[in-house]
Backbone bond lengths (Angstrom), bond angles and torsions (degrees), N, CA, C in turn:
res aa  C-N    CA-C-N  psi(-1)  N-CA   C-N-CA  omega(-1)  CA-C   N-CA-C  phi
1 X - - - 1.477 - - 1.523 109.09 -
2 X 1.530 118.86 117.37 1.217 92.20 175.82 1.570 125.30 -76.35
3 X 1.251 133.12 168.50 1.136 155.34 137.40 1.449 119.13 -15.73
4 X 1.528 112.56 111.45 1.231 118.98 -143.32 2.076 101.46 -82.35
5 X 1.324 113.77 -10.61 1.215 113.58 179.80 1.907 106.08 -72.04
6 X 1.507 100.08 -42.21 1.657 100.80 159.91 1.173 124.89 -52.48
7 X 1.311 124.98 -37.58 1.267 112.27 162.75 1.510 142.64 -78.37
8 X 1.139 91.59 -30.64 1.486 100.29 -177.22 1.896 88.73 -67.12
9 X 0.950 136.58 -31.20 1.752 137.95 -161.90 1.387 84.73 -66.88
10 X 1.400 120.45 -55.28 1.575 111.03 -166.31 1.132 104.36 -64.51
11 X 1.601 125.58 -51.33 1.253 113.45 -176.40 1.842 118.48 -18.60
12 X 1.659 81.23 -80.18 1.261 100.62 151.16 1.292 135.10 11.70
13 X 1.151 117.31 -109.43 1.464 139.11 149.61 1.550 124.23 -21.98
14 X 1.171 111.75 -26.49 1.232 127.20 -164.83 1.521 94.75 -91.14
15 X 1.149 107.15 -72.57 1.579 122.07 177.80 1.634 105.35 -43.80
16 X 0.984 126.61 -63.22 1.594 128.96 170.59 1.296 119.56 -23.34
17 X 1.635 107.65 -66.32 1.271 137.09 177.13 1.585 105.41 -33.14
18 X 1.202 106.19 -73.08 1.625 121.10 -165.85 2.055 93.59 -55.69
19 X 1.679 102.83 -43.37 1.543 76.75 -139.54 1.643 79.62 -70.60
20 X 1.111 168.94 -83.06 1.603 166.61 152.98 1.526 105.38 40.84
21 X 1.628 116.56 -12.82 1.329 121.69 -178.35 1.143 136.95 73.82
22 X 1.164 112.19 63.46 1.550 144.63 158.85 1.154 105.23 -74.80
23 X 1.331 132.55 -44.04 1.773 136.31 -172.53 1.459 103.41 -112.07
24 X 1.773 88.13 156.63 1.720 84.92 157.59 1.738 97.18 -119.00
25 X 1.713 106.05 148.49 1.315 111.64 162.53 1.409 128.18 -51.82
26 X 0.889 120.89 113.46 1.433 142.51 150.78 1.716 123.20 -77.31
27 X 1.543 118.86 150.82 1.339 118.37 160.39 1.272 122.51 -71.27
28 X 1.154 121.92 -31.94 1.774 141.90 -151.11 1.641 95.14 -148.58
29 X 1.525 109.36 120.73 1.663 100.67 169.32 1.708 105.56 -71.64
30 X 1.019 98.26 162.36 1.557 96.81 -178.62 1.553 118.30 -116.08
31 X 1.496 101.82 121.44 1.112 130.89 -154.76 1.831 121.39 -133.27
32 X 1.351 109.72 106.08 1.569 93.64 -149.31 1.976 102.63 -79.47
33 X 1.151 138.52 108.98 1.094 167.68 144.76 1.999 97.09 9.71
34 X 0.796 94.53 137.55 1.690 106.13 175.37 1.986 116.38 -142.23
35 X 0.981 109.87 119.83 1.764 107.94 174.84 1.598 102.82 -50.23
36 X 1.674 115.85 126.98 1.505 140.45 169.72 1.478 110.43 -140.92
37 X 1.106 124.15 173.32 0.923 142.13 -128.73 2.191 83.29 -110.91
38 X 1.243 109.16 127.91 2.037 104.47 -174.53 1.393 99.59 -62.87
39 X 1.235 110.77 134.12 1.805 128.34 151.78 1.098 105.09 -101.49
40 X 1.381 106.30 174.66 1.864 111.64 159.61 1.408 86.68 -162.61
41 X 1.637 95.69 170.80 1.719 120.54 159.19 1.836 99.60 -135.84
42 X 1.437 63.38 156.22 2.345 83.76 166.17 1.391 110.20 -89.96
43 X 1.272 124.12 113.64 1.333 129.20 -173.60 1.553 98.08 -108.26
44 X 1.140 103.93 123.49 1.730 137.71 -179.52 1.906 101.06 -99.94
45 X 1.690 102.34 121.22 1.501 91.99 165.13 1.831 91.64 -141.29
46 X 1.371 100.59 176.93 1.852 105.99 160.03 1.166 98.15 -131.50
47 X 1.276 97.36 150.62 1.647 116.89 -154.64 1.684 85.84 -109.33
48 X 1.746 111.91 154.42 1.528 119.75 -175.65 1.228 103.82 -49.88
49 X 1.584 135.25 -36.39 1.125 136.79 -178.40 1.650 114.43 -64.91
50 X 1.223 117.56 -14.20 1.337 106.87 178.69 1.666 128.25 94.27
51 X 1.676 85.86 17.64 1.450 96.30 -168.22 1.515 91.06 -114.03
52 X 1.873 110.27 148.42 1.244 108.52 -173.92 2.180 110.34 -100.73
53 X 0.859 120.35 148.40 1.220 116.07 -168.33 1.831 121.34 -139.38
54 X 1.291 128.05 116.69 1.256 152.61 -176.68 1.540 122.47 -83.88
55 X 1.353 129.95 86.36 1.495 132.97 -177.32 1.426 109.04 -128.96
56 X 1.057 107.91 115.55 1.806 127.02 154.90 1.544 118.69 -43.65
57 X 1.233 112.88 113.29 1.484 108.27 167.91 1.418 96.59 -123.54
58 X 1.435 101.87 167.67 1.502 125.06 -168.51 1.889 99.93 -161.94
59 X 1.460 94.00 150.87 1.587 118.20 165.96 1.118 127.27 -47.91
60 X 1.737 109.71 -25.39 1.497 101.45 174.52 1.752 152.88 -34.70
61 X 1.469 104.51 -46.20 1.738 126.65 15.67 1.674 97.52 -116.37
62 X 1.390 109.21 124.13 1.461 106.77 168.02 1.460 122.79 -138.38
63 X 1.393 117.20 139.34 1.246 111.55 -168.93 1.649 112.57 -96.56
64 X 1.067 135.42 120.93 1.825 127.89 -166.06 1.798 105.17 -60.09
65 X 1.329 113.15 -173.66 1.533 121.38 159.90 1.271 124.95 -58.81
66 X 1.384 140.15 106.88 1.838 97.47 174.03 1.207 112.45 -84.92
67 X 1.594 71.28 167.81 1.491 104.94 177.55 1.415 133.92 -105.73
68 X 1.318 126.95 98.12 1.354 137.71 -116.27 2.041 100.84 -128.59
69 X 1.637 106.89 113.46 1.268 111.19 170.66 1.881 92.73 -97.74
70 X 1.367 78.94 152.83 1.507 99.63 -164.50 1.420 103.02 -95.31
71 X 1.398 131.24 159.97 1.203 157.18 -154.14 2.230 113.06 -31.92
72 X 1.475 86.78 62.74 1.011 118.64 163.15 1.759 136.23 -50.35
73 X 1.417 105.84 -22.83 1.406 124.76 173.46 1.365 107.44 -136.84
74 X 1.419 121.79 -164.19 1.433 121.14 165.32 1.853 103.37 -104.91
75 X 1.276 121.91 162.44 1.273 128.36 -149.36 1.869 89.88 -79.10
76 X 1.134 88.24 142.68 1.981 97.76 -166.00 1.102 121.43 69.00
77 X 1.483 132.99 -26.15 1.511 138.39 -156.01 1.474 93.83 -38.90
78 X 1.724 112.49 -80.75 1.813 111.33 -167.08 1.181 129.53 -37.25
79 X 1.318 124.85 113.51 1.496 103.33 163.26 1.666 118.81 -110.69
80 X 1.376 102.30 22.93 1.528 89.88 -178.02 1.634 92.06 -175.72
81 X 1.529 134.49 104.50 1.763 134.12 145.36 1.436 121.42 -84.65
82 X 1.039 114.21 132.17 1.473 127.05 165.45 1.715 97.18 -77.01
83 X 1.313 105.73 -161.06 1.532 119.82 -167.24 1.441 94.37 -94.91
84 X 1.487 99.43 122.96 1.726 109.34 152.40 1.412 113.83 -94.90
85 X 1.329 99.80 146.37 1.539 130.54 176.02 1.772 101.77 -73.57
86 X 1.243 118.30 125.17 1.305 116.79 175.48 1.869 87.71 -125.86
87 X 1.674 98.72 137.56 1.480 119.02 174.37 1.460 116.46 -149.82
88 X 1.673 114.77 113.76 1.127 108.81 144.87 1.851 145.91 -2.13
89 X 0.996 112.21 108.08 1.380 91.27 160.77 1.395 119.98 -149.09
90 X 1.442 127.32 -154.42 1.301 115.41 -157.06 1.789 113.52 -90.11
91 X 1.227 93.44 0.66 1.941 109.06 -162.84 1.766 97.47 -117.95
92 X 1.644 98.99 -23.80 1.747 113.18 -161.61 1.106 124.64 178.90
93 X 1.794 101.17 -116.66 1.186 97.46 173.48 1.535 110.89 -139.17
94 X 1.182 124.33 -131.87 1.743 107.03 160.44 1.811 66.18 168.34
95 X 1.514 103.81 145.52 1.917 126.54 175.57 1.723 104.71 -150.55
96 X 1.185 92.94 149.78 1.924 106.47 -165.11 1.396 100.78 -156.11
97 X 1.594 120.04 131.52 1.047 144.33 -169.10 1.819 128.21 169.76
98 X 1.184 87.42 166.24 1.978 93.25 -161.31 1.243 106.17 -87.54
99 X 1.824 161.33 146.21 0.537 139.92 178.70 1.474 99.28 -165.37
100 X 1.241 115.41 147.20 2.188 136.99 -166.22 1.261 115.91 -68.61
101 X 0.886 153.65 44.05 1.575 131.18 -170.88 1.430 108.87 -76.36
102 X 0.910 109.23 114.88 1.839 112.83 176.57 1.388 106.78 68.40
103 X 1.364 122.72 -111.25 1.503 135.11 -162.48 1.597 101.25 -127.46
104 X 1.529 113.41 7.42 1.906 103.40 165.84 1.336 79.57 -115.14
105 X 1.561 85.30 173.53 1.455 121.25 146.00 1.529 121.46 -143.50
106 X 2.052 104.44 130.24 1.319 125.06 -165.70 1.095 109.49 -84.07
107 X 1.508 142.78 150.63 1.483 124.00 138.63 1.610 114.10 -75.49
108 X 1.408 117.62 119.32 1.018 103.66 177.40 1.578 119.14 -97.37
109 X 1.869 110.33 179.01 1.390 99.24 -167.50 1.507 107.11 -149.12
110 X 1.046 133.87 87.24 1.581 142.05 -167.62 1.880 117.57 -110.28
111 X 2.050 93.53 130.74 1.084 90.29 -167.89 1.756 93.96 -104.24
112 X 1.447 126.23 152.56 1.624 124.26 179.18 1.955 99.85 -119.82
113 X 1.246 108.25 140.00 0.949 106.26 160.98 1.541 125.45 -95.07
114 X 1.581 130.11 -161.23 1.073 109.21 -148.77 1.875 112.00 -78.16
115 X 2.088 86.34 -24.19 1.772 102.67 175.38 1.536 114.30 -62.90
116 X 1.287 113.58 -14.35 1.699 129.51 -177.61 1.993 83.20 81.11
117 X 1.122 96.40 58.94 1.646 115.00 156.13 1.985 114.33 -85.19
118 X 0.968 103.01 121.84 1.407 106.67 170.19 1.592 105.33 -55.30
119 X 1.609 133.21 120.16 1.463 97.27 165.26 1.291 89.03 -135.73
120 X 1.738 132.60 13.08 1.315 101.16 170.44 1.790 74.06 -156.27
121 X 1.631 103.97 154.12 1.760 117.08 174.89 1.333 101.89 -152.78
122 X 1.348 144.75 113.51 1.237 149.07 144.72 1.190 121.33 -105.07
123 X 1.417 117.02 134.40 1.245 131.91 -168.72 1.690 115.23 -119.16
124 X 1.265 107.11 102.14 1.567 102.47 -158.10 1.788 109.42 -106.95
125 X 1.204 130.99 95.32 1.368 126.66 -176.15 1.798 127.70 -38.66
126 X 0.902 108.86 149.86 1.308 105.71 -175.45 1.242 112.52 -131.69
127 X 1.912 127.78 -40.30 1.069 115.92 -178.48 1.778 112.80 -165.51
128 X 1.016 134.31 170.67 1.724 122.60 -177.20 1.531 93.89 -112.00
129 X 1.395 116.98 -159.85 1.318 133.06 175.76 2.052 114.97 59.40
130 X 0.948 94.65 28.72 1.197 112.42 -178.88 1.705 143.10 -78.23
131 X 1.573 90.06 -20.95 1.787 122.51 -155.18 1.721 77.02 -100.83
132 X 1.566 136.96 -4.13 1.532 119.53 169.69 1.115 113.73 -86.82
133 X 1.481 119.84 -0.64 1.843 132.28 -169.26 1.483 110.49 -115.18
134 X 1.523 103.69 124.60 1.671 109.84 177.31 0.984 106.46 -88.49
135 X 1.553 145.52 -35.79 1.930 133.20 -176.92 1.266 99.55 -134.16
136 X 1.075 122.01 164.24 1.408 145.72 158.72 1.590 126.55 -156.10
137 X 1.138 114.31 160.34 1.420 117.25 -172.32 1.398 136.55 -154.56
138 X 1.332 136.81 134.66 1.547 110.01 -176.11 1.320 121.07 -94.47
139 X 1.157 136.79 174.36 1.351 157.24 -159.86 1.497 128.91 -142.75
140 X 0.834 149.76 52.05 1.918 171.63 -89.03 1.481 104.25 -156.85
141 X 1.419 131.96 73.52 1.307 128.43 -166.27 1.333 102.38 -107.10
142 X 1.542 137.12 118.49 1.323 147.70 -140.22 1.803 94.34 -107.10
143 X 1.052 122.84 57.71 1.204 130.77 175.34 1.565 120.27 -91.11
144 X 1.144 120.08 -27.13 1.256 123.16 179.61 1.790 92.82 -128.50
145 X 1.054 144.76 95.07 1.896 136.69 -159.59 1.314 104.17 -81.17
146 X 1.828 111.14 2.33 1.643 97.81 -177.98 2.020 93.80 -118.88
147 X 1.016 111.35 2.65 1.761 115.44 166.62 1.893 97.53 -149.13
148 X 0.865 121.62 84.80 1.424 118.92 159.02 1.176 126.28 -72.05
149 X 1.437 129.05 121.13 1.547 138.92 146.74 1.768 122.11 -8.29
150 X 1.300 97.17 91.62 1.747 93.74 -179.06 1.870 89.03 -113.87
151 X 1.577 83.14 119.05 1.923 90.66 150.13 1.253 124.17 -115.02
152 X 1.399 135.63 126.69 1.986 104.78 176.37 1.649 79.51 -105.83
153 X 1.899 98.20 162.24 1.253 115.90 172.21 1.264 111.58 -114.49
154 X 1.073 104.24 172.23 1.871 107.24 169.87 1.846 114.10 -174.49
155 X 1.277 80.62 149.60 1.693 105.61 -158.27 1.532 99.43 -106.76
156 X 1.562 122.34 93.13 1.806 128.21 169.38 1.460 104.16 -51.85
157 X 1.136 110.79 156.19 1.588 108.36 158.27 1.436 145.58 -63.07
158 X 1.844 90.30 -11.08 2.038 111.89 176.91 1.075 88.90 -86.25
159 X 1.579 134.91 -22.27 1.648 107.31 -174.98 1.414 106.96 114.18
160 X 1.559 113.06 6.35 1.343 106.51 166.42 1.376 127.98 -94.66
161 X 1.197 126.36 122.39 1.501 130.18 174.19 1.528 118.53 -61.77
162 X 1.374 141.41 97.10 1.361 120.62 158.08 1.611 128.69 -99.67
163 X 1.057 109.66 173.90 1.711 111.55 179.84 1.378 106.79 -143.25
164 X 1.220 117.56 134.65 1.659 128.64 172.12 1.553 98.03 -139.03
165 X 1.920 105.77 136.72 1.016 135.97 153.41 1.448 122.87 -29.86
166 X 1.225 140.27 142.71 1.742 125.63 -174.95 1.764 80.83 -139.42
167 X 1.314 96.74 95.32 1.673 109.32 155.58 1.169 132.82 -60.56
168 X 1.861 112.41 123.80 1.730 108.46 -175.44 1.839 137.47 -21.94
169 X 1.234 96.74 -25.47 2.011 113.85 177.51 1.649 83.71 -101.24
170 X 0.911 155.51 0.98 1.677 142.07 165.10 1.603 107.89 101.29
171 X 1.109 122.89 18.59 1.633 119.75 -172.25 1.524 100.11 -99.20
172 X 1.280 94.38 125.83 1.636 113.41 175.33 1.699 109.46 -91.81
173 X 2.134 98.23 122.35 1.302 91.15 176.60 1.937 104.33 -120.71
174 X 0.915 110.74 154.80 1.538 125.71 -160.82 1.874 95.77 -56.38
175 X 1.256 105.53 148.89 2.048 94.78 175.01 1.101 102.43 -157.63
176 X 1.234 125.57 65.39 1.643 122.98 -165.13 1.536 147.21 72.23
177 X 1.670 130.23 159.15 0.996 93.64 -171.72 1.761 73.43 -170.41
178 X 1.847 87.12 150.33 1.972 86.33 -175.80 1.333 90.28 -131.70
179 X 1.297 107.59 163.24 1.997 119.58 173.71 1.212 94.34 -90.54
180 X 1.188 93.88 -154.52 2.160 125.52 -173.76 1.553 127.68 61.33
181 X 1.251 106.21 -9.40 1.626 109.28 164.74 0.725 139.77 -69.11
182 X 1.730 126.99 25.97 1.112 125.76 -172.37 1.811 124.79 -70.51
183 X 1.767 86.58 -24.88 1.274 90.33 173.35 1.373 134.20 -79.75
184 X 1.205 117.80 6.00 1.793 146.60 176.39 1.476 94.80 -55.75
185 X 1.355 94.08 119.26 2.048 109.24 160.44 1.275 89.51 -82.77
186 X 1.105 117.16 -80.52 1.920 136.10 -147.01 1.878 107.30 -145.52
187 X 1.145 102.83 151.20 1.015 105.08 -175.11 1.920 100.47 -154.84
188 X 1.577 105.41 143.09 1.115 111.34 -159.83 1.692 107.69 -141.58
189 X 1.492 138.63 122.86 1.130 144.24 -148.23 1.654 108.84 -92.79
190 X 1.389 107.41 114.16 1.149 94.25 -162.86 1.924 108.44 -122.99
191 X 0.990 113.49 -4.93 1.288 114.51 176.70 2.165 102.45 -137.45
192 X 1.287 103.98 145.59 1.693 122.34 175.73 1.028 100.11 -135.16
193 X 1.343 101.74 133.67 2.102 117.75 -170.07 1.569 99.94 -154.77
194 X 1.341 123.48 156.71 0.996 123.08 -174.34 1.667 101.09 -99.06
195 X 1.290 128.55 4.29 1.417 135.56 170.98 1.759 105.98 -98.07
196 X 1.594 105.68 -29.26 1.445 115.86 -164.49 1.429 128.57 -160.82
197 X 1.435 104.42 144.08 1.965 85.71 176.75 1.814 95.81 -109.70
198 X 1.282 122.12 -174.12 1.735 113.32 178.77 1.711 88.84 -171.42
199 X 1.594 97.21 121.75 1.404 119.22 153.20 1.560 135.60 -73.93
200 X 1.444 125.21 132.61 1.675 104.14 165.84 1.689 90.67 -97.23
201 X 1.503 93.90 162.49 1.171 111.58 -170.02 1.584 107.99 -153.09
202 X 1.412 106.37 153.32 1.580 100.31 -157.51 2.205 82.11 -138.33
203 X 1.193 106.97 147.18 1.345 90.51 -177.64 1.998 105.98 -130.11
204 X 1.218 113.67 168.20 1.490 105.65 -177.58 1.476 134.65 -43.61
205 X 2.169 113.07 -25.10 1.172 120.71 -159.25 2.119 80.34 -91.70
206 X 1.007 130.07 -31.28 1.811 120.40 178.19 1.375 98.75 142.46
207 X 1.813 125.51 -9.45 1.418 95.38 -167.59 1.859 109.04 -84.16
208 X 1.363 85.54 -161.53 1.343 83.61 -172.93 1.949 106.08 -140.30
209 X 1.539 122.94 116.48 1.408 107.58 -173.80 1.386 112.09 -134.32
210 X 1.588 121.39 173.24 1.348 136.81 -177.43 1.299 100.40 -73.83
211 X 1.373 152.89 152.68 1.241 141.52 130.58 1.685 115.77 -124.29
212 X 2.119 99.83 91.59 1.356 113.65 153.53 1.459 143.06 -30.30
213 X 1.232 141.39 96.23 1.332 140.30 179.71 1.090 114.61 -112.55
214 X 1.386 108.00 111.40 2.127 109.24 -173.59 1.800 98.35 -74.24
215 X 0.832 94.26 169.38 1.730 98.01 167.40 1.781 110.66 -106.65
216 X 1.110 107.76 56.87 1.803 112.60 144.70 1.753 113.80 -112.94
217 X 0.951 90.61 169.83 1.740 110.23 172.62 1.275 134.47 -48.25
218 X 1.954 102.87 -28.93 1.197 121.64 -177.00 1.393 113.16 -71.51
219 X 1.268 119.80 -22.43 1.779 127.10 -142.56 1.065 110.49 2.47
220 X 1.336 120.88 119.90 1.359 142.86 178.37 1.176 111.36 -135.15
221 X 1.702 116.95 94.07 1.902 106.16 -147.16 1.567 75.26 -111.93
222 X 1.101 99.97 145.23 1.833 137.18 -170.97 1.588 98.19 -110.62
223 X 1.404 99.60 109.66 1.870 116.41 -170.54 1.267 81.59 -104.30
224 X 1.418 92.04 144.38 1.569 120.05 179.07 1.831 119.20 -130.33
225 X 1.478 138.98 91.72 1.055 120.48 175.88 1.701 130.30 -37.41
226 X 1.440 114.21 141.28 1.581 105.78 179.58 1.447 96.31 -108.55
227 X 1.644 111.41 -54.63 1.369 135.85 -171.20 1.476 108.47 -126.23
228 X 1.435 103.40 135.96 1.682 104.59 170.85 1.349 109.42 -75.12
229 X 1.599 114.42 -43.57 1.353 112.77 179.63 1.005 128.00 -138.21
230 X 1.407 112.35 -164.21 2.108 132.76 158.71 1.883 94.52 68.40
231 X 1.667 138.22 31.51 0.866 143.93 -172.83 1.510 106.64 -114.60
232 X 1.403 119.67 -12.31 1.797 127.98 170.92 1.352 111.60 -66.53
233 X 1.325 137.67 17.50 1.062 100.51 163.13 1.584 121.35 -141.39
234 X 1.314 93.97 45.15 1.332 121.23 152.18 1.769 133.23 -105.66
235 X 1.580 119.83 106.18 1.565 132.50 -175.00 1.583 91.36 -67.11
236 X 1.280 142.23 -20.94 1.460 134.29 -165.68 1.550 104.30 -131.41
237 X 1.330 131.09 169.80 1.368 150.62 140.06 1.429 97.67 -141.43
238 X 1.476 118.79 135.65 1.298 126.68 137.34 1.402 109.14 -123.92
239 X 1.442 89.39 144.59 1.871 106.00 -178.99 1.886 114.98 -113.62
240 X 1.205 108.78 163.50 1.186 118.77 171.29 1.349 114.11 -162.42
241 X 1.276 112.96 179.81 2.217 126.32 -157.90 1.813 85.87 -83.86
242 X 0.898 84.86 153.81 1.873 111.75 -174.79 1.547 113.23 -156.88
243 X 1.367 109.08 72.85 1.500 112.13 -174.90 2.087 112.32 79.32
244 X 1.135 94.15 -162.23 1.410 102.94 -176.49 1.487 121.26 -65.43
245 X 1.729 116.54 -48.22 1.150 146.07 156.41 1.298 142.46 -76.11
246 X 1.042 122.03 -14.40 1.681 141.58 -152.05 1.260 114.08 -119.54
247 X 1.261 120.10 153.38 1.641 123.35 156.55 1.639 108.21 -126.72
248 X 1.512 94.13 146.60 1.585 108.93 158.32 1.766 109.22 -69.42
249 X 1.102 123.81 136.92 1.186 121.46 157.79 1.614 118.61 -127.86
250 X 1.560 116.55 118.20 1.610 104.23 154.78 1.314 115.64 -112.82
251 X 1.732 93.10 149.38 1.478 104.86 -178.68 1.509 112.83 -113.98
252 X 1.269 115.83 128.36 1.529 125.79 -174.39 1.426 123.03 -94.32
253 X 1.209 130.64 121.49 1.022 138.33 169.47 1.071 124.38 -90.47
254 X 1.194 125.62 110.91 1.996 128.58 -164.50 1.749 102.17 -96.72
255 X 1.408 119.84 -21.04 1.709 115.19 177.89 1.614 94.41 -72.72
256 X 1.044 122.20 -54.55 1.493 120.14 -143.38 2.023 106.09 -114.95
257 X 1.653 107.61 19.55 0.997 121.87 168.06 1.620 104.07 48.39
258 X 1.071 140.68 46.26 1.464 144.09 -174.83 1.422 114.57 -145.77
259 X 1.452 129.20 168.96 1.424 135.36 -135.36 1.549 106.31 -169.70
260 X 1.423 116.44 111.58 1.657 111.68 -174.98 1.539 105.14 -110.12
261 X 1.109 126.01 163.73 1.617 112.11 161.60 1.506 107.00 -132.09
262 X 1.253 116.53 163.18 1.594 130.33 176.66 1.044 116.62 -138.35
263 X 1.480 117.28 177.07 1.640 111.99 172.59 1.363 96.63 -143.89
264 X 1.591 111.88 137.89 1.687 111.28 -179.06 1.323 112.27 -106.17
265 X 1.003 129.67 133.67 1.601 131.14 156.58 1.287 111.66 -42.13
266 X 1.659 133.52 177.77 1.515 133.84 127.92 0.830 117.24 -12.56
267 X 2.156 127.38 102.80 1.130 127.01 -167.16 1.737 95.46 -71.30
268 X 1.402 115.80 120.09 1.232 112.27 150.10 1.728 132.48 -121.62
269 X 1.041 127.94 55.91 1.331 119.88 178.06 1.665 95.30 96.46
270 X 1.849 110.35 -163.92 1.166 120.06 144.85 1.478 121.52 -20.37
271 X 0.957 125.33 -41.94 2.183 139.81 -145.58 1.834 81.14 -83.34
272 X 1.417 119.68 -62.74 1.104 97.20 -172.27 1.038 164.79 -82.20
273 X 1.517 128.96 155.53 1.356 138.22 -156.29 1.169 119.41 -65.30
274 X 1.751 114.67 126.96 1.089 125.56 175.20 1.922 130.79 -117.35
275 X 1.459 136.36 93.73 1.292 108.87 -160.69 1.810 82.08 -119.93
276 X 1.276 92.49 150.61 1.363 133.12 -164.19 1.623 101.87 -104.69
277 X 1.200 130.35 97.23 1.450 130.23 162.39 1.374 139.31 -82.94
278 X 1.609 90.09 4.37 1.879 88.88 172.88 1.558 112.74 124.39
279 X 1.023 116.86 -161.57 1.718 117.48 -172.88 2.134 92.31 -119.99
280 X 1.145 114.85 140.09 1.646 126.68 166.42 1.214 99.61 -76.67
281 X 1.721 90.94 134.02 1.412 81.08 156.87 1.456 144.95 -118.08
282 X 1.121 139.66 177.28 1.421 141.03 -167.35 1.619 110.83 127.87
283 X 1.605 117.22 -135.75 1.860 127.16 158.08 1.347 108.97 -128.13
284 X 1.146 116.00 136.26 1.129 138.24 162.33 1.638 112.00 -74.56
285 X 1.258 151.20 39.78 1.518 138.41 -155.57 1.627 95.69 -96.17
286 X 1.182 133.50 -21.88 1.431 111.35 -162.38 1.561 108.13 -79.55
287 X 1.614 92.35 168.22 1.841 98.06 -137.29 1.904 82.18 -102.48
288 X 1.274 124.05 15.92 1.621 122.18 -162.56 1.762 102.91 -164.98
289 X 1.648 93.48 102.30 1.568 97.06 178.82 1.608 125.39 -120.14
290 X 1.030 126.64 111.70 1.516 129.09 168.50 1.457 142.45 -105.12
291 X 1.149 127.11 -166.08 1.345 107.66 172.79 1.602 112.66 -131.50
292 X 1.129 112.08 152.42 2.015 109.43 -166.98 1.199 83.38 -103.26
293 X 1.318 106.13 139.30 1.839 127.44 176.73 1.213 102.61 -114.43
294 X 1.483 113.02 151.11 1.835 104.39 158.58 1.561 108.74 -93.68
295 X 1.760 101.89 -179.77 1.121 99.44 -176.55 1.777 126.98 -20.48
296 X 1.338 111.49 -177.59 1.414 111.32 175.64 1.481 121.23 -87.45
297 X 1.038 112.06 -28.77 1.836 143.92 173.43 1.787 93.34 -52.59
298 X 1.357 98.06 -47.04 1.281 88.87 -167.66 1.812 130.34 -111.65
299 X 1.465 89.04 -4.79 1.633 97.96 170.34 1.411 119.94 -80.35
300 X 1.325 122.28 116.39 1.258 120.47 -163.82 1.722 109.11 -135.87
301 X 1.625 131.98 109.77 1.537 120.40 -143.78 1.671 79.48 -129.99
302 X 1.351 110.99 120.04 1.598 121.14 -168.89 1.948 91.18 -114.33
303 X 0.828 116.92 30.35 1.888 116.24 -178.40 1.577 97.53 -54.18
304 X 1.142 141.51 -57.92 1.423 143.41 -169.58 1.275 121.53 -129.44
């Protein structure tokens, strides 16, 4: 394995390279499209108003109606959701997830009835110092289904990655932490392993990379190029499962209010497969995008 200061240099380097103009910006990298088999994900955003909102996309490429709980925060409050859990239940529904307001971050906890009635929202604090971090995300690997693997991540604004443990009673314990990301736009979780979790990641100069995380203490995440370029001009990626091997990916564009989707093969390096299905349609304007998972039992993200 190499040595994670080598990598992060290429990172590095890599990112430099492009932005000095090697590429030209594009909205959509360009990618010539091939017939596969439709995926989709549930794309979760909050709208400036503070309302939280639920839409189906798919490869077709089509984006569904959303489906829109109403003034759920105060108008701007969020600046940053990880993935909520959306679950069935016998009255509705019930959704759980971490989310920024200012300089904390809450776990939040919402019950829906069957009209998608608000009838229960608690917002339970967890921690301050928060407003120095641009993404974060959780990590829920169903390996043991009666103690599951919770990691959340998070992305500082110098570019440091950390990760802490989220203990069964909710206590967060510290688990490492690597530099060099400064060049990170967005980053989106695309594989859960009980050896590893692995991000794609797209960075400001256009490329586009893997980012490996073993599960020890050390984290020493092993970046992997996918794409050198034309991948900048997306502020979002959210990903989701696409068959056995694959992920759905959409990429959001917040200048030009628009939304592409893809589907990846077995992330491997350069080697892997990328098909490009087109632009979604509708607007993309909300300023906060995630992805709705189902239960934990059953979310399962095989990207690498």
């Amino acid at each position: 394995m190499r040595k994670l200061q080598t990598i992060l240099t290429m990172v590095a380097a890599a990112a430099g390279m492009v932005a000095a103009g090697t590429t030209t910006a594009t909205a959509s990298p360009a990618i010539t499209s091939t017939t596969t088999a439709a995926c989709g994900l549930n794309l979760g955003s909050v709208t400036a108003g503070g309302d939280q909102a639920f839409q189906r996309l798919t490869t077709t490429p089509s984006a569904g109606t959303k489906s829109v709980v109403p003034n759920l925060y105060s108008d701007g409050a969020v600046r940053m959701s990880a993935s909520f859990v959306n679950e069935p239940t016998a009255t509705g529904s019930t959704r759980h997830g971490r989310v920024v307001l200012g300089d904390a971050m809450y776990q939040h906890w919402i019950e829906l009835d069957k009209s998608g009635k608000v009838t229960s929202s608690q917002l339970a604090r967890i921690g301050g110092g928060w407003s120095k971090f641009v993404d974060h995300e959780t990590s829920t690997f169903n390996d043991d289904p009666t103690h599951p693997r919770t990691y959340e991540y998070a992305l500082r604004s110098d570019g440091t990655l950390f990760r802490w443990v989220v203990g069964d009673t909710g206590v967060w314990k510290a688990y490492g932490s690597a530099p060099g990301f400064a060049s990170v736009k967005s980053m989106t979780l695309i594989s859960k392993a009980a050896a590893y979790d692995t991000f794609l990641a797209n960075t400001r100069g256009g490329a586009l990379y893997t980012i490996h995380i073993p599960v020890n203490n050390a984290m020493k995440p092993v970046v992997t190029k996918v794409r050198a370029a034309t991948w900048q001009g997306f502020e979002t990626l959210v990903a989701g499962q696409c068959g056995n091997y694959g992920t759905v990916v959409a990429g959001i564009d917040k200048d030009t209010k628009s939304a592409f989707i893809y589907t990846f093969g077995h992330a491997n390096g350069l080697k892997t497969s990328i098909t490009g299905h087109g632009k979604l349609p509708g607007t993309f304007a909300d300023p906060t995008y995630f992805r709705f998972t189902p239960p934990v039992k059953s979310d399962w993200l095989f990207g690498e």
